[in-house]
C-alpha positions as CSV (number, residue, x, y, z in Angstrom):
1,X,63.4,76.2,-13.2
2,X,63.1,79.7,-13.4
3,X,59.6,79.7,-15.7
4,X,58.3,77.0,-13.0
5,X,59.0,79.4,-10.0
6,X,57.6,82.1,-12.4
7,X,54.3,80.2,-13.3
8,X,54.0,79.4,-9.5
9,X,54.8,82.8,-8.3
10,X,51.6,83.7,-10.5
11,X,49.2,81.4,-9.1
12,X,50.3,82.5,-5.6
13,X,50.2,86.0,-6.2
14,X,46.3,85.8,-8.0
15,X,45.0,83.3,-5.3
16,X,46.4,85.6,-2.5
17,X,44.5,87.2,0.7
18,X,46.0,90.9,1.8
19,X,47.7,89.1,4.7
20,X,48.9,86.7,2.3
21,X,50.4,89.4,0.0
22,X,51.8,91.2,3.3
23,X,53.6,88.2,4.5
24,X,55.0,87.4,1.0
25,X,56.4,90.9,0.5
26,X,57.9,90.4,4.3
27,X,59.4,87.7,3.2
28,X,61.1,88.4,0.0
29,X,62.4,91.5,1.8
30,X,64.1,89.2,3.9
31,X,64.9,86.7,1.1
32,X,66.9,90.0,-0.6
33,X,68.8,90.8,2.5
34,X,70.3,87.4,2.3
35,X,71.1,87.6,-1.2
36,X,72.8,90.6,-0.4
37,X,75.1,89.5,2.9
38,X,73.0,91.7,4.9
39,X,71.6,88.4,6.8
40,X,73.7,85.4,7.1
41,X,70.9,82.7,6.9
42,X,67.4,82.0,5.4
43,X,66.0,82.2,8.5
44,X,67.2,84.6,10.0
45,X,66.4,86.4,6.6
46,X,62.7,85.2,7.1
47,X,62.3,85.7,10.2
48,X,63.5,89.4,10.0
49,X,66.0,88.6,13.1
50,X,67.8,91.6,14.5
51,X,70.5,90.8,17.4
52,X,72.7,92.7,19.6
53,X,75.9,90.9,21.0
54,X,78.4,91.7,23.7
55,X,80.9,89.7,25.6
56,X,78.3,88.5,27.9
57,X,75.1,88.0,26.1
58,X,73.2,88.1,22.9
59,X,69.7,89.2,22.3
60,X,68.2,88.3,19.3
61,X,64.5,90.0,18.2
62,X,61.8,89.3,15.6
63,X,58.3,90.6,14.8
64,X,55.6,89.0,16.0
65,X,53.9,88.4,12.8
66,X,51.2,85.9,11.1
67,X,53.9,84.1,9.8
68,X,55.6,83.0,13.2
69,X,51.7,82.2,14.5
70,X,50.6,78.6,15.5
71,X,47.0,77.4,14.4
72,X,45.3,79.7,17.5
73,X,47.1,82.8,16.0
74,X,50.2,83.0,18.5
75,X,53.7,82.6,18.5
76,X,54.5,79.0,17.3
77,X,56.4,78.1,20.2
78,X,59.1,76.4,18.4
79,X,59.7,79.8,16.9
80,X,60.5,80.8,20.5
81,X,62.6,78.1,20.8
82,X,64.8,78.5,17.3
83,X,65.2,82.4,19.1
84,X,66.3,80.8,22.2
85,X,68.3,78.5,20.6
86,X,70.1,81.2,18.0
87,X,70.8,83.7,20.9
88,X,72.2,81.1,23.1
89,X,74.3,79.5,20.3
90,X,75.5,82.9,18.9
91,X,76.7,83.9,22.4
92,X,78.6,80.3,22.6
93,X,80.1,80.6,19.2
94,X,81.3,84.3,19.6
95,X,83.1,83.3,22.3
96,X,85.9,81.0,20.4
97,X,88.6,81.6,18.4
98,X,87.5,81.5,14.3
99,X,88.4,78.3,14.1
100,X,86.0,76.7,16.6
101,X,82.3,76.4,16.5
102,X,79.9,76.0,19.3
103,X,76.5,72.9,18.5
104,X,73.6,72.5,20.4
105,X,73.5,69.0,22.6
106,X,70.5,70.0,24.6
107,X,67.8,72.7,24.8
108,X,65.5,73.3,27.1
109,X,62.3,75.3,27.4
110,X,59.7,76.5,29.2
111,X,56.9,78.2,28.1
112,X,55.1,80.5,30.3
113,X,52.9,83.4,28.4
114,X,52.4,84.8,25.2
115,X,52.2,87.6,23.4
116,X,50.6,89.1,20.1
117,X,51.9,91.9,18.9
118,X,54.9,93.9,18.7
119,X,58.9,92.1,18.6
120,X,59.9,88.9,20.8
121,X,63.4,89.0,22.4
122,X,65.3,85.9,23.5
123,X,68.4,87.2,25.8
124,X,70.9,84.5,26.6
125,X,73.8,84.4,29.0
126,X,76.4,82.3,30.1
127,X,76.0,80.3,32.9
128,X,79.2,78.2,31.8
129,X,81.9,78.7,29.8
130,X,84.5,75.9,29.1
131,X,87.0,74.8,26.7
132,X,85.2,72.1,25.6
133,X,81.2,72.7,26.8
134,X,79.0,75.4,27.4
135,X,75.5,75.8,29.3
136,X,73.7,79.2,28.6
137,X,70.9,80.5,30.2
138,X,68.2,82.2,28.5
139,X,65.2,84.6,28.4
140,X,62.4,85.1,26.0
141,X,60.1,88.7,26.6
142,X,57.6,91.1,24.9
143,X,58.4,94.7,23.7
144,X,57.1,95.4,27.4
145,X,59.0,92.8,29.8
146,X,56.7,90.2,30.3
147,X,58.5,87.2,30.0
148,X,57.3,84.8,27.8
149,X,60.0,81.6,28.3
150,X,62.7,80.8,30.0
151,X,65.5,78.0,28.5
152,X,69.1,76.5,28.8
153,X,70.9,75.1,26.0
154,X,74.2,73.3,26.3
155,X,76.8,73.5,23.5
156,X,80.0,71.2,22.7
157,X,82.9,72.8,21.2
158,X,83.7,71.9,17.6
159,X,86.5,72.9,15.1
160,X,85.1,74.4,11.8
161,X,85.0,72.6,8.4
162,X,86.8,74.5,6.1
């Protein structure tokens, strides 16, 4: 396997652009933070994802970057929803006990500008909190405020595999 990946990696690397070469270095960056425990997911690994988290919400950030871009060099917007979606469930799943688990049942969005440079932030709240569901609230802006989408997501309360 490894001589495969190594043969491939080779072909990659001489067939690359600059931006190509940028994006790959991004990414294995990312790929060694998760080999590391710095990031607990390949995605959020790949897609560089910073958040803060308090009792009441979660913000999670990227960088707006060729690799999140659609085919008219923008934000994919189901990049903005997997943001949405992670600060929304991080903020559910913070709230239980470590043996509980919050899923996604529903999410909602709606797209309302773009941007193209600089970090996206999705900032989700609570809007309610049971013992059994949760509905969250959420925002999606630009390094300067603009906001960019807004979204719900409701969440059923699971107990955790072991």
């Amino acid at each position: 396997m490894k001589e495969l990946l190594f043969k491939q990696f080779q072909q990659i690397i001489s067939n690359s652009t600059e931006e190509d070469l940028t994006i790959l270095s991004k990414w294995m960056d990312g790929f060694e933070k998760k080999q590391s425990g710095e990031m607990s997911t390949y995605l959020s690994a790949a897609l560089h994802m910073e958040r803060t988290l308090t009792d009441d919400s979660c913000t999670v950030s990227i960088p707006i970057t060729p690799l999140i871009h659609n085919n008219l060099s923008i934000p994919h917007g189901g990049i903005i929803g997997v943001l949405l979606d992670t600060a929304m469930g991080v903020l559910a799943t913070h709230s239980l006990p470590e043996d509980k688990a919050a899923v996604t049942t529903n999410l909602s969005v709606t797209y309302l500008a773009t941007a193209t440079e600089g970090n996206i932030h999705a900032r989700a709240f609570f809007s309610h909190k049971g013992h059994q569901t949760m509905v969250t609230t959420g925002q999606v802006t630009d390094d300067q405020g603009k906001l960019l989408a807004i979204g719900t997501g409701s969440f059923f309360v699971i107990q955790r595999s072991r």
